[in-house]
Biotite code that builds the C-alpha atoms (Angstrom):
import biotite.structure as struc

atoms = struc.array([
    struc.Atom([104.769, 202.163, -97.626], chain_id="A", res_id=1, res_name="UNK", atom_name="CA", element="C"),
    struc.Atom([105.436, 204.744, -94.876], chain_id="A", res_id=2, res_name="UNK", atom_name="CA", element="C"),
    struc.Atom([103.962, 208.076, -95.522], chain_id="A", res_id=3, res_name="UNK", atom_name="CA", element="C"),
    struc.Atom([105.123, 211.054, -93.230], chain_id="A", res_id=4, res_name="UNK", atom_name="CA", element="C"),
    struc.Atom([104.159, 214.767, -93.093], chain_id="A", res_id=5, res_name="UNK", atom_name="CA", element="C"),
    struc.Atom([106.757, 216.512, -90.853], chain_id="A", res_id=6, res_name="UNK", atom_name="CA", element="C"),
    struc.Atom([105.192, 220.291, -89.847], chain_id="A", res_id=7, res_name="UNK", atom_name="CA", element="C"),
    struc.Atom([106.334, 222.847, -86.921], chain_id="A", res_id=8, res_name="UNK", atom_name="CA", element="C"),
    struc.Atom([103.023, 223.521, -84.399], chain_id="A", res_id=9, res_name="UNK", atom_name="CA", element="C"),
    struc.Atom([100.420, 225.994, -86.416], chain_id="A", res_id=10, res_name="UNK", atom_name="CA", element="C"),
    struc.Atom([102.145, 225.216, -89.398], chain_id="A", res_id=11, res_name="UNK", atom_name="CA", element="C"),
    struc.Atom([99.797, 227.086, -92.050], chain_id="A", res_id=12, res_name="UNK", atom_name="CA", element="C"),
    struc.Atom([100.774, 225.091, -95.098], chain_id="A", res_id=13, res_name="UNK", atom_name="CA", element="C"),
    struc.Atom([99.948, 221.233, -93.277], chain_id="A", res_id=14, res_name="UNK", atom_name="CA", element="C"),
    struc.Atom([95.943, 221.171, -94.550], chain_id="A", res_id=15, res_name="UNK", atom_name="CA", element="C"),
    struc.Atom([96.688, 222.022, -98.013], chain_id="A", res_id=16, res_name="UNK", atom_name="CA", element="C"),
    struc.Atom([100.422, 219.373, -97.652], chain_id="A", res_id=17, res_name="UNK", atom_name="CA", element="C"),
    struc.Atom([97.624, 216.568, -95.728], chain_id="A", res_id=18, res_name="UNK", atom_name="CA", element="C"),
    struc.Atom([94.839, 217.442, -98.414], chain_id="A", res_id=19, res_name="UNK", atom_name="CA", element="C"),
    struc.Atom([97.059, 217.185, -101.651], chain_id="A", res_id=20, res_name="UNK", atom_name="CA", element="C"),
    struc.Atom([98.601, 214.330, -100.458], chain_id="A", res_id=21, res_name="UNK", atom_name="CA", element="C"),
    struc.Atom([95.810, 212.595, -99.788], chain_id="A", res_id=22, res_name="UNK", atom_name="CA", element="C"),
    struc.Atom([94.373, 212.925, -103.138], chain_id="A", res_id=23, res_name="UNK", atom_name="CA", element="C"),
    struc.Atom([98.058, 211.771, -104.943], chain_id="A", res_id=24, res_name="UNK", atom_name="CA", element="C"),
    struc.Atom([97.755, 208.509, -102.505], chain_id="A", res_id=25, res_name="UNK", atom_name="CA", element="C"),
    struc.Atom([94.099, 207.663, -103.817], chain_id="A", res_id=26, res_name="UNK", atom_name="CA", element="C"),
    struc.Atom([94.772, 208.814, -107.500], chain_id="A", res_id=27, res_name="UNK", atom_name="CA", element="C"),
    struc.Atom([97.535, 205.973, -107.342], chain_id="A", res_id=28, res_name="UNK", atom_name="CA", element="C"),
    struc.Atom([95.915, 203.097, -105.578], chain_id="A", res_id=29, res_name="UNK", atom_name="CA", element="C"),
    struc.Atom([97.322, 203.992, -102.398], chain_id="A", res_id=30, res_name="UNK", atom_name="CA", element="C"),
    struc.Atom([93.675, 204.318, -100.893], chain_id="A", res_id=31, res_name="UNK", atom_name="CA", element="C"),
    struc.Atom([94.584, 202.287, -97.515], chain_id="A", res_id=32, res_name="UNK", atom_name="CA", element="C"),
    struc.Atom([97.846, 204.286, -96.992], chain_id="A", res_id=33, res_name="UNK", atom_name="CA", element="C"),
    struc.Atom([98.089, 205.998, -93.627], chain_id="A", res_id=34, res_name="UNK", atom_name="CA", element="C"),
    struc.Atom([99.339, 209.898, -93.490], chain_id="A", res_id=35, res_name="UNK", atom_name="CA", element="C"),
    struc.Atom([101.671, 210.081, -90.321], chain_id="A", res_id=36, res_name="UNK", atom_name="CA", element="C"),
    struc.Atom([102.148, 213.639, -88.790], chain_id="A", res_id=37, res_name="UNK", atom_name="CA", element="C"),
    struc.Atom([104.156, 214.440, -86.709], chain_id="A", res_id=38, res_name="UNK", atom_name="CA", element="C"),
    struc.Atom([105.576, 217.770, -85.329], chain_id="A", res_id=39, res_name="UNK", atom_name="CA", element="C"),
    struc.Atom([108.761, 218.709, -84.959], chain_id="A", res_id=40, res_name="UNK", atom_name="CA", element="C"),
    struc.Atom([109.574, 221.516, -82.532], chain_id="A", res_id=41, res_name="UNK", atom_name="CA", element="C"),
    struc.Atom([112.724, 223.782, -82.090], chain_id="A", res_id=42, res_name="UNK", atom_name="CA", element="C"),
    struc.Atom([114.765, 221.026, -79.267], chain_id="A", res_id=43, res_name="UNK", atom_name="CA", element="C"),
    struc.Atom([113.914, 218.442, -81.476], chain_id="A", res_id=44, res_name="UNK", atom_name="CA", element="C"),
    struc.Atom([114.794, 219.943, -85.453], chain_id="A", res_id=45, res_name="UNK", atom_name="CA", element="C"),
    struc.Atom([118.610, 218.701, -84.771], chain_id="A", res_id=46, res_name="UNK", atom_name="CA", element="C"),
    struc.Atom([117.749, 215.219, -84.189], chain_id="A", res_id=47, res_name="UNK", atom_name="CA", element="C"),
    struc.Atom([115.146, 215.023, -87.330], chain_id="A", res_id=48, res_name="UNK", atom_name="CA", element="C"),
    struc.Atom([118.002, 215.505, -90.047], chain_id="A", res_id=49, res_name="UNK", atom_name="CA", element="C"),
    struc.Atom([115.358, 214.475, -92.753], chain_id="A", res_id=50, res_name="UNK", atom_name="CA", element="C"),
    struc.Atom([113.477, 217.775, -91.687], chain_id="A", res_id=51, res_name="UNK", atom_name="CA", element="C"),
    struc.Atom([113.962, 220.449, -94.440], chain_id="A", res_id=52, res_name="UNK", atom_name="CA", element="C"),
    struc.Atom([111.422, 223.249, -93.424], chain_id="A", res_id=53, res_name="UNK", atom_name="CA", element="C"),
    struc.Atom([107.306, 222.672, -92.873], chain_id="A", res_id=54, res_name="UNK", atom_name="CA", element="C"),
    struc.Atom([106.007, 220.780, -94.308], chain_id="A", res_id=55, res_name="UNK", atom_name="CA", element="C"),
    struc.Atom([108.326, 218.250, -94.935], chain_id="A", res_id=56, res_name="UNK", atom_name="CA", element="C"),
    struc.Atom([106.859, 214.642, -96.772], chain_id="A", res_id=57, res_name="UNK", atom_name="CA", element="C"),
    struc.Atom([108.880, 211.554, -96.227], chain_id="A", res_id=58, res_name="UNK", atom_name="CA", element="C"),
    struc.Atom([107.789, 208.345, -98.289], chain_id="A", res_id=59, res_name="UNK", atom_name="CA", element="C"),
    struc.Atom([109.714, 205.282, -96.818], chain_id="A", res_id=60, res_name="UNK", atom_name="CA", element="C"),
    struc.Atom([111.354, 207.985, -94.917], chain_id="A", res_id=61, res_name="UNK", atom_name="CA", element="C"),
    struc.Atom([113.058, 209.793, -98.032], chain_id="A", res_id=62, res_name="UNK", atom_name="CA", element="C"),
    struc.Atom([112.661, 213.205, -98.976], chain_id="A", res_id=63, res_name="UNK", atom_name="CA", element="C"),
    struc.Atom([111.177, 213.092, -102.605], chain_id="A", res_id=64, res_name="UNK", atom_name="CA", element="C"),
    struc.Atom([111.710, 216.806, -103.120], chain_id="A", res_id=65, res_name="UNK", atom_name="CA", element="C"),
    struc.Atom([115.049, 217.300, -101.183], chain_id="A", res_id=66, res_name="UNK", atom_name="CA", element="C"),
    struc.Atom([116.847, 218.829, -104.448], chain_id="A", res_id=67, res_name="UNK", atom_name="CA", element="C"),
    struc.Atom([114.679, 221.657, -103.651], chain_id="A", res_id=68, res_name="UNK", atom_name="CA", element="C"),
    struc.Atom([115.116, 222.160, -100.037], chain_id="A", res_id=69, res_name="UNK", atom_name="CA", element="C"),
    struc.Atom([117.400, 224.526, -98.207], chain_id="A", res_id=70, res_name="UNK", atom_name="CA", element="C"),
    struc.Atom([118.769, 222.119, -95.820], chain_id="A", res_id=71, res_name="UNK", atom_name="CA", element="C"),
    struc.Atom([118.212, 220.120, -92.713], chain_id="A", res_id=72, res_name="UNK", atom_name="CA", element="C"),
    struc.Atom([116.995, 221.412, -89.562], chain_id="A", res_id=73, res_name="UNK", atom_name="CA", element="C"),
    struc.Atom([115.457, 224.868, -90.728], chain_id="A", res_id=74, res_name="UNK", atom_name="CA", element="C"),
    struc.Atom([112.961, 225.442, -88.260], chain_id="A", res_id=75, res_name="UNK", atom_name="CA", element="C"),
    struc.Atom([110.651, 227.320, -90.791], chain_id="A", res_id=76, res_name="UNK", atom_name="CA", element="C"),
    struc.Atom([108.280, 227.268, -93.497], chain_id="A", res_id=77, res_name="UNK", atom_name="CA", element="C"),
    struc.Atom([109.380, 225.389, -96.488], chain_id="A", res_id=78, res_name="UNK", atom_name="CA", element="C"),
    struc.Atom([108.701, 226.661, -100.291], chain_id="A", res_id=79, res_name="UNK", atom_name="CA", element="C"),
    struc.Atom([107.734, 224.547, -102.915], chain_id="A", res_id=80, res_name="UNK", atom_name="CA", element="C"),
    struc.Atom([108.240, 224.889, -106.834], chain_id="A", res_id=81, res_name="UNK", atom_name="CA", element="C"),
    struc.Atom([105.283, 224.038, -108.774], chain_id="A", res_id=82, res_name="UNK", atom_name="CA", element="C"),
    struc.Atom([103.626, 224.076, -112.229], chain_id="A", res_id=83, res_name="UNK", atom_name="CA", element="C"),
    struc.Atom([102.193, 227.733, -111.383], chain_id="A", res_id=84, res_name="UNK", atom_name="CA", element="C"),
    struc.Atom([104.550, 228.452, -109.283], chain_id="A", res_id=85, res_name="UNK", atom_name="CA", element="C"),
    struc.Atom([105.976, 228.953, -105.844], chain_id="A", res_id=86, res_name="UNK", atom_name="CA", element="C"),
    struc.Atom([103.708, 227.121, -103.255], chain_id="A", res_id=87, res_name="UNK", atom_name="CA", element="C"),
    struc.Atom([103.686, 225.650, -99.413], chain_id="A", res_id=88, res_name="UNK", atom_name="CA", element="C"),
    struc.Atom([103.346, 222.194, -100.773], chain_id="A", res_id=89, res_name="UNK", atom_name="CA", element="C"),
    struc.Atom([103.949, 220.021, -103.743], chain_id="A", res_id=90, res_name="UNK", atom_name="CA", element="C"),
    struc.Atom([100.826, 219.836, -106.167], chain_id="A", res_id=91, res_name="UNK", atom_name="CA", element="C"),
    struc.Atom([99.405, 217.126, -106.391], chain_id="A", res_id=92, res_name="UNK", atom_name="CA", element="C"),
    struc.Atom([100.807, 215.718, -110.115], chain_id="A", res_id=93, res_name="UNK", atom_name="CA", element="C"),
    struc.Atom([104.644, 216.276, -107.980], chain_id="A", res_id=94, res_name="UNK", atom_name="CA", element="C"),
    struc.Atom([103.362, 214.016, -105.599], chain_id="A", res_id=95, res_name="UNK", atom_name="CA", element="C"),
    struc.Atom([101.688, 211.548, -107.718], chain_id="A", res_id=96, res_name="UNK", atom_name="CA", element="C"),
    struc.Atom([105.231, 211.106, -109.172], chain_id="A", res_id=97, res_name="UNK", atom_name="CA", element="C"),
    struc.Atom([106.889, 210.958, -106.625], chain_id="A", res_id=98, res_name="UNK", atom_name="CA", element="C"),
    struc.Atom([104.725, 207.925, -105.320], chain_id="A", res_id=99, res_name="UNK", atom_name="CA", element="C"),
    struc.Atom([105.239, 204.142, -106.472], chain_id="A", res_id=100, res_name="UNK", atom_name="CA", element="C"),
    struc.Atom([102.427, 202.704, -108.411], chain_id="A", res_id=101, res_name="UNK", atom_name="CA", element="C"),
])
């Protein structure tokens, strides 16, 4: 399984994206699984069409939340909805289902 965090540089939502991620991947026997990051700046957004906002998670290189994005190649901070709320990333129990056990 590929595992991909797409962010812009300084992107303040990648530790808590990277952290929560992280913890979904153990919590489902995915212990061994590498988190890719890699950034995507302004001259590049157009040729990342999976890129929906930062941070952007790929598994296998699909969008698991792409009903909720705003579309490709916006170069800015992507919103997540969550149990509580809005948030910068998917909680954890998103990811966990969006993961194959």
């Amino acid at each position: 399984m590929r595992i991909e965090l797409l962010v812009v540089p300084n992107c303040p939502h990648e530790d808590i994206a990277s952290t929560r991620l992280r913890q979904a991947l153990d919590d489902t026997g995915h212990t061994g699984t590498p988190i890719e990051v890699r950034t995507v700046i302004a001259e590049t957004v157009d040729a990342t069409p999976q890129f929906a906002g930062s941070p952007t998670i790929l598994i296998d290189g699909a969008d698991p939340f792409a009903e909720q994005a705003t579309g490709p190649g916006a170069f800015s901070c992507r919103v997540y909805r969550c149990e509580a709320g809005l948030s910068g990333a998917p909680s954890v129990e998103q990811l966990r289902r969006a993961l194959p056990r």
